[in-house]
C-alpha positions as CSV (number, residue, x, y, z in Angstrom):
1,X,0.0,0.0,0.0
2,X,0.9,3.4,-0.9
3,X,1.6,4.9,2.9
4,X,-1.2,5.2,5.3
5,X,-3.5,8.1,3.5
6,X,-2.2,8.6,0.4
7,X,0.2,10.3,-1.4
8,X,0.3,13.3,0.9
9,X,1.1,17.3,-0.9
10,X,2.5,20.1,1.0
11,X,0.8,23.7,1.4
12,X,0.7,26.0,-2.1
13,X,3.4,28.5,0.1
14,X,5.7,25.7,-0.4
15,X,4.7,22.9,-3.1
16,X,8.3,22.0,-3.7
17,X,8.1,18.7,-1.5
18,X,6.2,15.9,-1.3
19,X,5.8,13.0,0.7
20,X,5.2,10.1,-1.5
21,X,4.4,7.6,1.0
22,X,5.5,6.9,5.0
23,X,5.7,3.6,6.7
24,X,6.4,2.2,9.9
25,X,9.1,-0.6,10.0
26,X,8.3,-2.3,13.5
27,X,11.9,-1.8,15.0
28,X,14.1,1.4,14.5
29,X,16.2,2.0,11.8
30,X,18.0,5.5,12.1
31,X,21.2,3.7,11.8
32,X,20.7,2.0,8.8
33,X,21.6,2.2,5.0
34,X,18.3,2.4,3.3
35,X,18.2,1.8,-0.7
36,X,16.7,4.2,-3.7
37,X,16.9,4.3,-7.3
38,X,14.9,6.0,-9.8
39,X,12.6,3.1,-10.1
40,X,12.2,1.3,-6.2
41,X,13.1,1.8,-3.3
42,X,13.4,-0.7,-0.3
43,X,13.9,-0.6,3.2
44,X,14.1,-3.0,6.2
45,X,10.5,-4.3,7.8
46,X,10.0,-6.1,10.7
47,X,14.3,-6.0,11.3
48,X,14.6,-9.2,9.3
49,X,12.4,-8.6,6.1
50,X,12.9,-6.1,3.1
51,X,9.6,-3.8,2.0
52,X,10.3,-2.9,-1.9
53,X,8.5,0.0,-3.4
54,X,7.7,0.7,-7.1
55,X,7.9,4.7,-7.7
56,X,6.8,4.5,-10.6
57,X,4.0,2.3,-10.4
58,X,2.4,3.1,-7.4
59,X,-0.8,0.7,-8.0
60,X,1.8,-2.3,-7.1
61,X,2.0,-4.0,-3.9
62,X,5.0,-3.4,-1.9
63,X,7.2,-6.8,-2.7
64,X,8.5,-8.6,0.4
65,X,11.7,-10.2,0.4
66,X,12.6,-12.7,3.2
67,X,15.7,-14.4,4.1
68,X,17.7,-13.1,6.8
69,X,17.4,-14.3,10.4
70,X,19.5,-11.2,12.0
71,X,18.4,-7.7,11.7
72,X,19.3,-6.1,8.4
73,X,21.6,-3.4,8.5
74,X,22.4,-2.2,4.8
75,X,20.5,-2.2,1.9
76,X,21.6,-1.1,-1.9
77,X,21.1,-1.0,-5.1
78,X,23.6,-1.8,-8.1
79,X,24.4,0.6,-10.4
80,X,22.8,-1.8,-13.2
81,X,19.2,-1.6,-14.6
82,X,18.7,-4.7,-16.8
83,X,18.7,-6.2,-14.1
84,X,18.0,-4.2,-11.3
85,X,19.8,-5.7,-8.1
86,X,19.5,-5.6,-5.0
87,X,21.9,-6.1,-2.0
88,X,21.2,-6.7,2.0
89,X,23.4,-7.6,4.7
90,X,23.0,-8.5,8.1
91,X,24.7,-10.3,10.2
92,X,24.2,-13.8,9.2
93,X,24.3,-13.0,5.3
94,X,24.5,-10.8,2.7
95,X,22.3,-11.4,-0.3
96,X,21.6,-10.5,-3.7
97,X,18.2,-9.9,-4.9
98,X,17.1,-10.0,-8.8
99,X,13.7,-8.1,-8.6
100,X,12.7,-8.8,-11.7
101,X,12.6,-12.4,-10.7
102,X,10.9,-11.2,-7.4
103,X,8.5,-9.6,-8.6
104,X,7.8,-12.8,-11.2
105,X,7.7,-15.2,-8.2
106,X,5.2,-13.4,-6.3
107,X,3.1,-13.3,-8.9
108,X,3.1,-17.1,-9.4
109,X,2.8,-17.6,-5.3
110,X,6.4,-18.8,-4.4
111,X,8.5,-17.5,-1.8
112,X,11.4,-15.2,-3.4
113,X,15.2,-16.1,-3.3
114,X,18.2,-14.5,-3.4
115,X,21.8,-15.5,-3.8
116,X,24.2,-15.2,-0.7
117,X,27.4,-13.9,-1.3
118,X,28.4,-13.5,2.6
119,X,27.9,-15.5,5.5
120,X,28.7,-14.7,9.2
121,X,31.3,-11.8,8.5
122,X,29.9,-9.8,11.3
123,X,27.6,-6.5,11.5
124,X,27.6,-4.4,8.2
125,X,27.6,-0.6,8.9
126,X,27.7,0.2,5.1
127,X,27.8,-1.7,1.7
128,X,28.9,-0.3,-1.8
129,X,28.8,-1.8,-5.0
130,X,31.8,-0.9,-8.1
131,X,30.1,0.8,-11.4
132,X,30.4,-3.0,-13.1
133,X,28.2,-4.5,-10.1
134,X,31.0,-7.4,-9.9
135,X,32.5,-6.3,-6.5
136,X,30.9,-5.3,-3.3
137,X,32.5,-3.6,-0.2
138,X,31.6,-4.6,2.8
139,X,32.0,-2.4,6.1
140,X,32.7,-4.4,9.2
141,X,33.9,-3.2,12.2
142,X,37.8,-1.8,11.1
143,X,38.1,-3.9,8.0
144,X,36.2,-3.7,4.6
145,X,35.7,-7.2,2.8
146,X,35.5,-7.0,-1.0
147,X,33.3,-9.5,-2.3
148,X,32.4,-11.5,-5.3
149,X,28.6,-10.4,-6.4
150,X,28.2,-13.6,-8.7
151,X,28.9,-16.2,-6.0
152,X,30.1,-16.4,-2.3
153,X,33.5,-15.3,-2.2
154,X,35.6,-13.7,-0.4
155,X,38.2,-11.6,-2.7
156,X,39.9,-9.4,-0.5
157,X,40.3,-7.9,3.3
158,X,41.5,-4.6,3.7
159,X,43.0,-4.1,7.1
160,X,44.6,-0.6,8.1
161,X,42.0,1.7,10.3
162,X,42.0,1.9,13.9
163,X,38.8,2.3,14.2
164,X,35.5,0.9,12.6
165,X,34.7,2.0,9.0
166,X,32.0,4.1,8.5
167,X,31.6,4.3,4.6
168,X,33.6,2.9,1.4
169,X,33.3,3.6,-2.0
170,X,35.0,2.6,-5.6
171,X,36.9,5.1,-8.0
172,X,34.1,5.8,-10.7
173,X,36.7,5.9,-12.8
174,X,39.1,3.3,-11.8
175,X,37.5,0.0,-9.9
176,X,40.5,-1.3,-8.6
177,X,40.7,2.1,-6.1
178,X,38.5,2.1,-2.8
179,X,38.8,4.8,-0.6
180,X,37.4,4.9,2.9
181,X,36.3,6.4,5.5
182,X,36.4,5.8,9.7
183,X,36.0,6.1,13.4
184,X,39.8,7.0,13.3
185,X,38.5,10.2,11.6
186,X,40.8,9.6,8.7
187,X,40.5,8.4,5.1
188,X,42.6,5.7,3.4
189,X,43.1,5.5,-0.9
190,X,43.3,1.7,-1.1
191,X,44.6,0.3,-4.4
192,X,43.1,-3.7,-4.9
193,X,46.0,-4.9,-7.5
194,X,48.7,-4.2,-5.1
195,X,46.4,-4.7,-2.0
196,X,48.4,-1.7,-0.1
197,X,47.8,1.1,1.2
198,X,48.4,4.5,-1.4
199,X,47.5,7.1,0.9
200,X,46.6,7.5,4.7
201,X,45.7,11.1,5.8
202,X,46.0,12.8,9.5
203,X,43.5,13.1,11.3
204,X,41.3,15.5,10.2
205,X,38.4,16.1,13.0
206,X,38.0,15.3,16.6
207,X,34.9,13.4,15.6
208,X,34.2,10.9,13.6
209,X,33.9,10.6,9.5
210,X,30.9,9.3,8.9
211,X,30.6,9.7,4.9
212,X,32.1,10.0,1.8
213,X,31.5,11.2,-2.0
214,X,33.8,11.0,-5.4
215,X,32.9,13.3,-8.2
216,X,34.1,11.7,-11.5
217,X,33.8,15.3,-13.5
218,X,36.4,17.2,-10.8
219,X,37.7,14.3,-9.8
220,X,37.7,15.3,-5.9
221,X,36.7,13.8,-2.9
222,X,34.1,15.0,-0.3
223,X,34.0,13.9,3.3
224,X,31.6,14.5,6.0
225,X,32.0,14.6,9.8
226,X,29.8,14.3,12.8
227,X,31.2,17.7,14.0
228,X,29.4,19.6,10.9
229,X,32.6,19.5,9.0
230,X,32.8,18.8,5.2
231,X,36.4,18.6,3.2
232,X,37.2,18.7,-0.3
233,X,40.0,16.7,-1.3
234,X,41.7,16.3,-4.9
235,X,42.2,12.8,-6.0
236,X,45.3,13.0,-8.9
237,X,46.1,10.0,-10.4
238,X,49.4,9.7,-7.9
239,X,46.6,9.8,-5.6
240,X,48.4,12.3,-3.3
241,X,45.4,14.1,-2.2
242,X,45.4,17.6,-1.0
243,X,42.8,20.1,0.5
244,X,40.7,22.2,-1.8
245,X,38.6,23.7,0.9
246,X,36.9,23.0,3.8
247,X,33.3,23.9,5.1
248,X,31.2,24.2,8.4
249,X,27.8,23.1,7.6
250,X,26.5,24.9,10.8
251,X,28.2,28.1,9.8
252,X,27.0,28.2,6.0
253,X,23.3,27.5,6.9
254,X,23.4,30.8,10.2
255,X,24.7,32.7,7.2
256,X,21.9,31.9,4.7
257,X,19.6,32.2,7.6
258,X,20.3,35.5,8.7
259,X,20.4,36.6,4.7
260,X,17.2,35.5,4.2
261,X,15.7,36.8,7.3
262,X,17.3,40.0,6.4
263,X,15.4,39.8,2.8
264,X,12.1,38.7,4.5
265,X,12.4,41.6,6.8
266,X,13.1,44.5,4.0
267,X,10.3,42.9,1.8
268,X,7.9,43.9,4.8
269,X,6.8,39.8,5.4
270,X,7.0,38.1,9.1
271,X,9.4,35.7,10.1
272,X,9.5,32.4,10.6
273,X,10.3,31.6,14.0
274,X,10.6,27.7,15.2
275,X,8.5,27.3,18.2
276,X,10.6,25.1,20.2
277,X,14.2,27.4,20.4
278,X,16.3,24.4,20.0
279,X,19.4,24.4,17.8
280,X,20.0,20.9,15.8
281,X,24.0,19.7,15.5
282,X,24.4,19.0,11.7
283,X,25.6,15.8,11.6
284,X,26.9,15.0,7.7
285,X,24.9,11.9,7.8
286,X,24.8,11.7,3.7
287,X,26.4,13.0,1.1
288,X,25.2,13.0,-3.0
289,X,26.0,14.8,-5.9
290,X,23.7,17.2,-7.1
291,X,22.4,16.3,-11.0
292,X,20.2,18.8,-12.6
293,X,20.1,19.5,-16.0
294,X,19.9,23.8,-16.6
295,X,19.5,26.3,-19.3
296,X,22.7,26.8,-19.8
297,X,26.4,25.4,-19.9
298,X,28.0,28.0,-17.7
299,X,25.3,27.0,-14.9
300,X,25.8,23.2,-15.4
301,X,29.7,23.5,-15.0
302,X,28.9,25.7,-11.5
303,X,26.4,22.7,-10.5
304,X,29.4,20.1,-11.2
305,X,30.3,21.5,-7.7
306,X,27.3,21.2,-5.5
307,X,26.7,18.3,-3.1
308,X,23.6,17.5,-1.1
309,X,24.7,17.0,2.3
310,X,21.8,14.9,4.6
311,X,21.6,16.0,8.7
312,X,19.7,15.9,10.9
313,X,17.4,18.3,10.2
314,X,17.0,18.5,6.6
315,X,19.0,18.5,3.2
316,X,21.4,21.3,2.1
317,X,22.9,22.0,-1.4
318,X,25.9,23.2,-0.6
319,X,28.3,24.6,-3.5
320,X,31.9,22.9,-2.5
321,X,34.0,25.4,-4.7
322,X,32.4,28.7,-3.2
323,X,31.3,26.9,0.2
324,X,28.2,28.5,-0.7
325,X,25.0,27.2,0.5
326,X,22.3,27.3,-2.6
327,X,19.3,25.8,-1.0
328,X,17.7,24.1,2.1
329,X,15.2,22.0,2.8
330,X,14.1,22.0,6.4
331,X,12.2,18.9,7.9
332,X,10.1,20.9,10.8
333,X,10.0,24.0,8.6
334,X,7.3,21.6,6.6
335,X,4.3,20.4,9.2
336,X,2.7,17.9,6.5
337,X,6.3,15.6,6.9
338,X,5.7,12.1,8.3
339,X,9.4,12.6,10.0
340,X,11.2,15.7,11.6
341,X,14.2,14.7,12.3
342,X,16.2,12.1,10.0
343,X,18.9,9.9,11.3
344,X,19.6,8.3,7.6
345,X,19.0,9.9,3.8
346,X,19.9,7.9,-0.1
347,X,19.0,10.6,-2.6
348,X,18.3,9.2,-6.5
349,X,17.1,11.5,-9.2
350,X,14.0,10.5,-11.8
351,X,13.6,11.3,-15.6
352,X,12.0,14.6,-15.0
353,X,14.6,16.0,-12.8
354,X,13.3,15.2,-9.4
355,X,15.0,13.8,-6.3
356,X,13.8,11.3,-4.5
357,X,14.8,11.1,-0.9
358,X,14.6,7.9,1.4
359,X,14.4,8.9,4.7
360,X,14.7,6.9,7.9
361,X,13.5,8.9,11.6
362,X,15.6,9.2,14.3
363,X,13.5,8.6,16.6
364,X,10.6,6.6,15.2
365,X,10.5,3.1,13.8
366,X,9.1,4.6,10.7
367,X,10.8,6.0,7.0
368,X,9.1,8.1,4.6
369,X,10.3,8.8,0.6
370,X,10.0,12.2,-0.6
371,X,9.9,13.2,-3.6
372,X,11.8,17.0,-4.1
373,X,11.2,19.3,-6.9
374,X,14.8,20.3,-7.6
375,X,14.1,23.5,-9.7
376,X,11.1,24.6,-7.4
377,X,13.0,24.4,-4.7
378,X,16.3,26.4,-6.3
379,X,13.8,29.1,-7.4
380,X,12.3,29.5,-3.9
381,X,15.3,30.1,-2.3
382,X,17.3,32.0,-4.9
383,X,19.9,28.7,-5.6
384,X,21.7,28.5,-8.7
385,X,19.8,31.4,-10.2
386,X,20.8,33.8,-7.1
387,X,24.4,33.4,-9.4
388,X,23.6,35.7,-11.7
389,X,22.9,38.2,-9.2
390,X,26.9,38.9,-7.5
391,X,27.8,42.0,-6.1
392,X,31.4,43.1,-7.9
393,X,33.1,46.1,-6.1
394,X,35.3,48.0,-8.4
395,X,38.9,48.6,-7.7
396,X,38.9,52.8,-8.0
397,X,36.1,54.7,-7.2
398,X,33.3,56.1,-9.2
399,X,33.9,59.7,-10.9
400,X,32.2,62.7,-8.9
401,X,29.8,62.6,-12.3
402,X,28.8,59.3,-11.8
403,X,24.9,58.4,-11.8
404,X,26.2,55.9,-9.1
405,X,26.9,58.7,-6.9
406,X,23.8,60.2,-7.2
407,X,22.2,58.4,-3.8
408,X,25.3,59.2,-1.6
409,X,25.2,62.7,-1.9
410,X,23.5,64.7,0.1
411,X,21.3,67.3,-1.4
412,X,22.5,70.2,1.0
413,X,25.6,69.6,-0.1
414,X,24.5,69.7,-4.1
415,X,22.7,72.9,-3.1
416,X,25.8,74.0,-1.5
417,X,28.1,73.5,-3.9
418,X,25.7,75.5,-6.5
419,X,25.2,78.6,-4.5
420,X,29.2,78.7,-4.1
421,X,30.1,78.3,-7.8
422,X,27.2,81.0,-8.7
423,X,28.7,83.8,-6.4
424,X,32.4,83.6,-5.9
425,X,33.3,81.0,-9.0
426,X,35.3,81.4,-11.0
427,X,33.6,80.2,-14.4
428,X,35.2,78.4,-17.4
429,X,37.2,81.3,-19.9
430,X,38.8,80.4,-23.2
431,X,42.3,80.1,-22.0
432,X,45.0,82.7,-23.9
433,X,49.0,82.6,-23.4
434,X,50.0,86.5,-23.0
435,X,54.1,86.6,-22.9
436,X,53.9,90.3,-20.7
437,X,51.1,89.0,-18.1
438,X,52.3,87.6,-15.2
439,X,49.7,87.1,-13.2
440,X,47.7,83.9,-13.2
441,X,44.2,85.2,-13.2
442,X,42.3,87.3,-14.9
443,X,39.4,87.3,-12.1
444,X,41.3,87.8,-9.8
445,X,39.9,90.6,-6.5
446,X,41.3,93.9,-6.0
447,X,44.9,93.1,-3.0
448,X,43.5,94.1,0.1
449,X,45.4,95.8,3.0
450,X,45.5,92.7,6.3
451,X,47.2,95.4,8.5
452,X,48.8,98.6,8.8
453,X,52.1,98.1,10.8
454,X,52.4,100.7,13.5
455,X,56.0,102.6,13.4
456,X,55.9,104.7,15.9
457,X,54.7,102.7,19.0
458,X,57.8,102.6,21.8
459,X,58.5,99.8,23.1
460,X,58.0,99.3,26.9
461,X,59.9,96.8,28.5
462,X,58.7,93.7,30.1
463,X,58.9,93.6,34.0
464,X,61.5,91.3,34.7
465,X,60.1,89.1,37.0
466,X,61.9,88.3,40.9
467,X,63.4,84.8,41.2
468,X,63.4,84.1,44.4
469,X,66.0,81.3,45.3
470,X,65.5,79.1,48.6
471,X,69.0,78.4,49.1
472,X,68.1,75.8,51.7
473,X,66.7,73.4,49.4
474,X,70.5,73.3,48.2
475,X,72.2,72.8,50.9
476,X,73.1,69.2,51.8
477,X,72.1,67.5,55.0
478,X,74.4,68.0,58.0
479,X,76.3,64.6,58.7
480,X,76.7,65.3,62.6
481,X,73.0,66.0,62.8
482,X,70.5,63.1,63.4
483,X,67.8,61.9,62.0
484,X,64.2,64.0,61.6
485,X,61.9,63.5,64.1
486,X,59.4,65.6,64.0
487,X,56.4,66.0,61.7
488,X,56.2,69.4,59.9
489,X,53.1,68.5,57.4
490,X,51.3,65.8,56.7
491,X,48.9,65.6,53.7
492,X,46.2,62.7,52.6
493,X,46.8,61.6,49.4
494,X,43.6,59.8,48.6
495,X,40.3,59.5,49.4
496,X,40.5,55.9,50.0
497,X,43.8,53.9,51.3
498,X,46.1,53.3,48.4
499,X,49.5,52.7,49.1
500,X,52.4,55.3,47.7
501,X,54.8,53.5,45.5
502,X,56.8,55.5,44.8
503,X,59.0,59.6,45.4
504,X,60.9,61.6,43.6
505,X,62.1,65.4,43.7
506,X,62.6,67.6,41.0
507,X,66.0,68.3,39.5
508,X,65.8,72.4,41.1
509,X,64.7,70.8,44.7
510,X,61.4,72.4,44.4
511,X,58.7,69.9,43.6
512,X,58.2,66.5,44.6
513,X,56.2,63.9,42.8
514,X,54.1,61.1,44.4
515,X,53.7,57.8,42.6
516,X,50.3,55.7,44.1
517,X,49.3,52.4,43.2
518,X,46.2,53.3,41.4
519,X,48.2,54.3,38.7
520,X,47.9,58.1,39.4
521,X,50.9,60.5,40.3
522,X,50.5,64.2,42.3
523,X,53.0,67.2,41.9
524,X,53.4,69.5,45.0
525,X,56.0,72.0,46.2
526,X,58.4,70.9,48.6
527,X,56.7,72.7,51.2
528,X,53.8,70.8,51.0
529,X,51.3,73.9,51.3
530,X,50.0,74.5,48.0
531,X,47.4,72.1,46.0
532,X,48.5,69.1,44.3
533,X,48.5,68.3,40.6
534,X,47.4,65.3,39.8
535,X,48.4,63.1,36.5
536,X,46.3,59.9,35.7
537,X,47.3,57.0,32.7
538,X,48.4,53.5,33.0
539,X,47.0,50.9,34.7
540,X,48.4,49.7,38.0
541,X,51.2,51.6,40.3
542,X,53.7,54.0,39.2
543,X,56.9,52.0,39.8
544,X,59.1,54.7,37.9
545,X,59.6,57.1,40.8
546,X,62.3,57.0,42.5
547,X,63.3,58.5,46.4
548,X,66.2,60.9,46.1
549,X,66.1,62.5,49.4
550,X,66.0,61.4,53.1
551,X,63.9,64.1,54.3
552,X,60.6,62.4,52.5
553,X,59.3,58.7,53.2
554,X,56.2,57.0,51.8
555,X,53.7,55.0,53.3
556,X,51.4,52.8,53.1
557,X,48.2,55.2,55.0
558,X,47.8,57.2,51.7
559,X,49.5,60.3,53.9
560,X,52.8,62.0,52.6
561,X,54.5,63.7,55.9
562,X,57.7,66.1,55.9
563,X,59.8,65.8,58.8
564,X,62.4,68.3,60.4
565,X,64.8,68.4,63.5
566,X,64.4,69.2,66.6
């Protein structure tokens, strides 16, 4: 049956999605690899039976394929059509399913069978098939078994990761190269011939890798992390890859966010606000090339570069040369969606364009396809169209003629400038070369006098000032005399206790300045008697001052005190 009411169409604000059909599979499956093609899809039922769904004819029964006694973990389909093939593993087997012959058996009322090309290798986290459909690659635990998909038979082991292997995938273009990734958070080029290892990267997260994609027309490899992350490697034919970029998922979508919020709050139009405040962690659960076919070559060659990348939340089409984010689609942004939050996504693409998403819950026992109109979806959030559209800043700036101008100046200033050139101006003359004028302008105002110097004013002289001198502050300290003892003046440095770090005098003896610790510094006369001046700056004390003289002590009160003799 075609899900439980029907193929199910979203609201005419958003008619780029819909959810073709949603079942429930009896026991979870968010951490498994569900299967899509153009044609079917299939999906685990029960834990131990497979559910296969015709897309295109939706008036067919779901076929039901049993023959595993452990709880299927993978399921895929070969890259072949005629026939179309099917491949599940578990942990008892792993078998290959013609659905041709399938379908033809349950017709006729017999039980379908498949051929087993695996027995007992363990728990399969991923499986992969090579274009030819001749080799599968197996995912268990830290090794990756390459397989025989005509009979049972082992072929090869590939031992090297440290940690279990999360996905595995062939060259498109050469079969014999598998490159993986793991738990170890690196990736490993493996070349079958000489069963070695070509390359072995560092590590490149602190979390986990957790998938992998090879584009035959860059030839580059895309890896996604559980920490968001998503590199781009190049994969040369020495197979010494190196970093094209690299690209936070949860960085890329707050930035298209906060554009399009901007846009939806200049065109006047409310925002959309998620009613439960959370913020979802964006996994790279899944990632799939992007294959659309558009107007024009120039567009096509800048879509060569865009990835889908599945999360948690939704599916993003994220441009890998720019780390540009074209287009979103949100799971909980769209209430008519059997599931919310996705824990696994396979992506396939139909004759007319469309993508067709398996999607497994994280939460439910329950997976849902979807069917996504690619262009609709582009043009309703400004995707590969929003190219044409780039801001290019020039490299001088425009001339003071310039139409550009015309909505950065002010019109006081235009005004302005008007009245000025239409009173005191000097307007545009024919310019003639006269060998007995010397002047440079012919408009020139009449010399005006500044001042009249005055010749006969006498000149009275300034009053000379009285220096007086204190010729005690030069005479040194008796030696046969003691010590001060008594206090002349004492002052209070502060309003608060701040210790005094610091005296010095002046180089004529008649000033003293007072370092505190509050970073400040006072200026008095010797005396004591007059006012301060205070200086304030760093932070902290003023270490710099030095004491020069015996007669002055600081202390630690926030008082300066001059003592004398008896």
């Amino acid at each position: 049956m075609w899900g439980h009411s029907g193929e199910k169409s979203l609201e005419d604000e958003c008619p780029v999605v819909t959810e073709r059909f949603a079942s429930s599979c009896g026991v979870l499956v968010s951490r498994v690899q569900l299967a899509c093609c153009p044609t079917h899809c299939a999906y685990p039922w029960q834990g131990k039976e497979l559910r296969v769904h015709s897309t295109t004819h939706q008036e067919l029964e779901p076929l039901h394929l049993i023959g595993h006694h452990e709880n299927i973990s993978a399921v895929i389909f070969g890259n072949g059509t005629n026939p179309l093939t099917l491949y599940s593993a578990s942990r008892d087997y792993i078998i290959s399913w013609d659905i041709e012959r399938c379908y033809s058996s349950a017709e006729k009322g017999v039980i379908a069978q498949g051929t087993v090309i695996g027995t007992l290798l363990g728990n399969v986290h991923h499986l992969s098939m090579c274009p030819g459909d001749k080799r599968a690659a197996a995912c268990v635990a830290d090794k990756i078994y390459i397989l025989s998909t005509k009979k049972e038979e082992v072929l090869q082991v590939l031992e090297g990761h440290l940690g279990s292997v999360t996905s595995a995938e062939f060259c498109s273009w050469d079969e014999n190269i598998v490159i993986s990734v793991s738990e170890d958070r690196t990736f490993v080029v493996w070349d079958l011939i000489k069963e070695d290892i070509i390359y072995q990267s560092a590590v490149l997260s602190a979390f986990p890798l957790l998938s992998l994609n090879l584009c035959e027309e860059n030839r580059q490899l895309i890896i996604g992390s559980a920490d968001e992350q998503v590199w781009c490697f190049t994969l040369p034919d020495d197979h010494k890859c190196c970093l094209v970029s690299k690209t936070d998922l949860h960085k890329v979508a707050q930035r298209r966010q906060k554009l399009l919020d901007g846009k939806t709050e200049h065109a006047g139009r409310p925002q959309r606000k998620h009613t439960d405040g959370m913020e979802t962690s964006k996994p790279v659960l899944r990632i799939a090339a992007f294959r659309l076919w558009l107007d024009s070559s120039e567009k096509q060659d800048r879509s060569r570069s865009c990835f889908w990348m599945g999360s948690y939340d939704g599916l993003y089409l994220i441009n890998m040369a720019t780390s540009e984010l074209y287009s979103a689609l949100v799971l909980r942004d769209h209430t008519n969606l059997s599931i919310s939050m996705a824990a696994s996504w396979t992506i396939a693409y139909r004759e007319n364009g469309n993508a067709l998403c398996m999607v497994a819950s994280l939460f439910d026992p329950c997976v849902a396809l979807l069917e996504v109109r690619v262009h609709g979806l582009l043009d309703s959030h400004s995707g590969l169209s929003g190219l044409e559209n780039l801001s290019v800043i020039p490299s001088t700036p425009p001339m003071p003629e310039s139409p550009l101008k015309a909505e950065l100046i002010r019109k006081d200033s235009r005004n302005t400038s008007k009245k000025t050139d239409v009173k005191g101006g000097v307007k545009n003359h024919p310019l003639v070369f006269h060998s007995c004028i010397k002047s440079s302008g012919y408009t020139a105002p009449n010399r005006r006098t500044m001042f009249n110097p005055e010749t006969n004013k006498k000149n009275n002289p300034r009053p000379v000032k009285s220096k007086k001198t204190n010729g005690r502050l030069f005479v040194d300290y008796p030696a046969n005399t003691a010590a001060p003892s008594v206090l002349h003046a004492q002052l209070s440095m502060a309003d608060r206790p701040t210790p005094i770090c610091s005296l010095q005098y002046s180089g004529d003896g008649k000033q003293i300045l007072c370092g505190l610790r509050d970073g400040s510094a006072l200026l008095y006369k010797s005396s004591l008697a007059d006012a301060s001046t205070i200086y304030t700056g760093g932070r902290g004390g003023a270490p710099g001052l030095a004491e020069s003289h015996p007669l002055v002590r600081p202390g630690f009160e926030s008082c300066l005190g001059r003592l004398e003799t008896d």
